[in-house]
N, C-alpha and C positions, 0 to 999 in steps of 0.2 A: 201143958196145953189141954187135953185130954184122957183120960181115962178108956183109951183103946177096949180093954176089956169088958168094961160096964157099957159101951156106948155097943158092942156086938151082941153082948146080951139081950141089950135091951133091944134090938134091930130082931134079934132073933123070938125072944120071948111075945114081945107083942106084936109079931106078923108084920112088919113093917114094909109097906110095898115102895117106896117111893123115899128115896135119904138126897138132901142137898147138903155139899158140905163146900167147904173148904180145901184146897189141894192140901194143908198141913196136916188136917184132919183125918182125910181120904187117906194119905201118906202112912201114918199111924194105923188105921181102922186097917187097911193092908196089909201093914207088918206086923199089927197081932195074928189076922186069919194065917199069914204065912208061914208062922211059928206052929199053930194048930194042926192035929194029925191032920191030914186031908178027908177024914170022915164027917172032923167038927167043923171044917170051914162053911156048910152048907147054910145058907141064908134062902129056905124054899118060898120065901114069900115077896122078898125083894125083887122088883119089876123094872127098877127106873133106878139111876143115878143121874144127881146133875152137882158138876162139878161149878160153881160159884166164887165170884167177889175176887178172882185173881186168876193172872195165867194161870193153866195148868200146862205139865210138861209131855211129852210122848212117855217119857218112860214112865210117869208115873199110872198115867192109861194103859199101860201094854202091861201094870203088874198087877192091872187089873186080875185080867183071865185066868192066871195060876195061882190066885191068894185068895180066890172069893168064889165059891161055885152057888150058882141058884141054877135056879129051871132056864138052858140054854136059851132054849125059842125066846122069852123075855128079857136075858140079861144082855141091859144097854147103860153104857154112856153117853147122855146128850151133854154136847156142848151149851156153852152159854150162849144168847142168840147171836149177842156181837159177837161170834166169832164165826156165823155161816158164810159171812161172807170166802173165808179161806177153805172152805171143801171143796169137796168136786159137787157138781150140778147134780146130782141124785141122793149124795147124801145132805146138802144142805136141804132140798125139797124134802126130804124125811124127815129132819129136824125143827122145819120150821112147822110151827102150828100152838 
């Protein structure tokens, strides 16, 4: 599918604010960070995730938070738009735009 390794590098090495992927890919790019001591998971430039082109699942967002650390205040997953319809009133209004 992907090359987990080389696609975190490169996320890392060239400051990468902003990754759209796929939940197979997200799933993978995940299970390498979560393999990585917790000092190398650090992604400090990464701003945005948007997860694309298919449902994505609760748990693979929830394995978000302990596989991937960047700068808290900024690390977000936005959903795809069709899917604002299903939040709550405050976070679909943050996500639409």
């Amino acid at each position: 599918m992907c090359d987990a390794a080389r696609l975190f590098r490169l996320i890392h090495d060239e400051r990468v604010t902003l990754i759209e992927l796929v939940p197979v890919v997200l799933k993978e790019l995940l299970d390498h960070a979560a393999a990585r001591p917790v000092a190398a998971r650090e992604l400090p430039a990464l701003e945005f995730a948007m997860v694309t082109g298919e449902a994505v699942s609760v748990a693979l967002v929830n394995q978000w938070f302990p596989s991937l650390r960047s700068h808290p205040a900024r690390q977000r997953l936005r959903p795809h738009r069709g899917s604002r319809r299903h939040l709550p009133g405050d976070l679909a209004r943050a996500t639409s735009g």
